[in-house]
C-alpha positions as CSV (number, residue, x, y, z in Angstrom):
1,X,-11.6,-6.3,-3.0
2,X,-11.3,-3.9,-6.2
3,X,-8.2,-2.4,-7.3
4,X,-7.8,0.3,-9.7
5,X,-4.4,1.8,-10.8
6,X,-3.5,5.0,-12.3
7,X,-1.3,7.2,-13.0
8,X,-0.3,11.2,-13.3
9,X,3.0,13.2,-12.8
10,X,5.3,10.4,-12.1
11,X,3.2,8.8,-9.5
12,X,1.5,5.5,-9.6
13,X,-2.5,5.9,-7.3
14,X,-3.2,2.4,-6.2
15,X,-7.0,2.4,-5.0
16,X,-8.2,-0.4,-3.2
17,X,-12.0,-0.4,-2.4
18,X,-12.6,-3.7,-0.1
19,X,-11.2,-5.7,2.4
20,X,-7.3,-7.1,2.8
21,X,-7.9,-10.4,3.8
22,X,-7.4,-13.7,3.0
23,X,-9.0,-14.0,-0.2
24,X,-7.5,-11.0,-2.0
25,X,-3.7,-10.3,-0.1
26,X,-1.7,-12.1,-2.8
27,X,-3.2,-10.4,-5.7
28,X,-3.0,-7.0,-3.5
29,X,0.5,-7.7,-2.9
30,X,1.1,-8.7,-6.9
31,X,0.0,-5.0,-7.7
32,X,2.1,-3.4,-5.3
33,X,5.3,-5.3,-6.5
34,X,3.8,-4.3,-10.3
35,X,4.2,-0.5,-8.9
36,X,7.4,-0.9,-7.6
37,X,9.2,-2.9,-9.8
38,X,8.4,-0.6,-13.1
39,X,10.6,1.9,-11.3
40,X,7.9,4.5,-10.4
41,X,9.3,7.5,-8.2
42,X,6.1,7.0,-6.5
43,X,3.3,4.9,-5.6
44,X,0.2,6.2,-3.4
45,X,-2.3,3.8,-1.8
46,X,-5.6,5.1,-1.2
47,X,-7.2,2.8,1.3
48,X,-10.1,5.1,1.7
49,X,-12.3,2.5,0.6
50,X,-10.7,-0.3,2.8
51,X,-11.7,-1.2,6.1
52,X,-9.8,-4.2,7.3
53,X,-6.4,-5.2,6.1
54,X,-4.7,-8.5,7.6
55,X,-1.1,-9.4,8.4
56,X,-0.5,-10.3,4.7
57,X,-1.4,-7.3,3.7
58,X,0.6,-5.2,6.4
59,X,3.8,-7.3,4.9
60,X,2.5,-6.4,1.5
61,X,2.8,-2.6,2.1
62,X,6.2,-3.2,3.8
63,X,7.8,-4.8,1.2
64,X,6.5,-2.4,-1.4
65,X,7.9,0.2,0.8
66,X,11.2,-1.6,1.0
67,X,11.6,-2.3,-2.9
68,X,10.4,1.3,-3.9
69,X,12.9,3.0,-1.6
70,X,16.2,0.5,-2.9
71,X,14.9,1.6,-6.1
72,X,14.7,5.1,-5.3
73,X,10.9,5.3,-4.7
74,X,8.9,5.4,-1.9
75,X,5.3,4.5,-1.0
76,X,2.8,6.5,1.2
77,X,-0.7,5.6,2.5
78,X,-3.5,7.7,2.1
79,X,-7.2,7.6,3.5
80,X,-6.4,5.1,6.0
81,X,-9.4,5.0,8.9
82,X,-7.9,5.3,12.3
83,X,-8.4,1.2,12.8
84,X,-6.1,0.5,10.0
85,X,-3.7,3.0,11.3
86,X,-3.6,1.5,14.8
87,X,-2.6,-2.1,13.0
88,X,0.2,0.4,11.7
89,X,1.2,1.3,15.0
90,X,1.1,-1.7,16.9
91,X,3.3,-3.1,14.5
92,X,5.6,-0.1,14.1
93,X,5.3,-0.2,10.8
94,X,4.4,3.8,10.7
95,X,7.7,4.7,11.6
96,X,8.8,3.6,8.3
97,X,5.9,4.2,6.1
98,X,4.8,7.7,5.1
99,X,1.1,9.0,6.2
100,X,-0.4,11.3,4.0
């Protein structure tokens, strides 16, 4: 798994091209709390380039979510393939996480 970060406008674009899986969830995980912890109004994931993500991962994005909004944040998901998005839903976690 690659991740590349940028930024523009007050929002932080975390890219991830790969696989959340075993191997790679901690340091995906790292660069969320990175995002979130620098006080960003706004961090995106683009997981157009991912097709699998693993329970690790889910927690990952839920935590980021959960730090970024006590801060005054918030994290949405973007270019998520409709398999990712199911994990989402079977674990509710899209009724708390933004879609764009």
């Amino acid at each position: 798994m690659k991740i590349d970060r940028t930024s523009k406008d007050g929002t932080v674009l975390v890219k991830v091209d790969g696989d959340i899986d075993y191997d790679s969830s901690r340091d995906f995980a790292d660069e969320l709390m990175c995002c979130v912890a620098a006080k960003q109004p706004r961090v995106e994931i683009d997981m157009s380039g991912c097709r699998f993500i693993n329970s690790a991962g889910l927690g990952a994005v839920a935590a980021a979510v959960a730090v970024a909004r006590a801060r005054g944040g918030d994290v949405v998901l973007s270019g998520v393939s409709p398999s990712i998005r199911k994990l989402f839903a079977i674990t509710a976690l899209d009724n708390i996480i933004e879609f764009k």
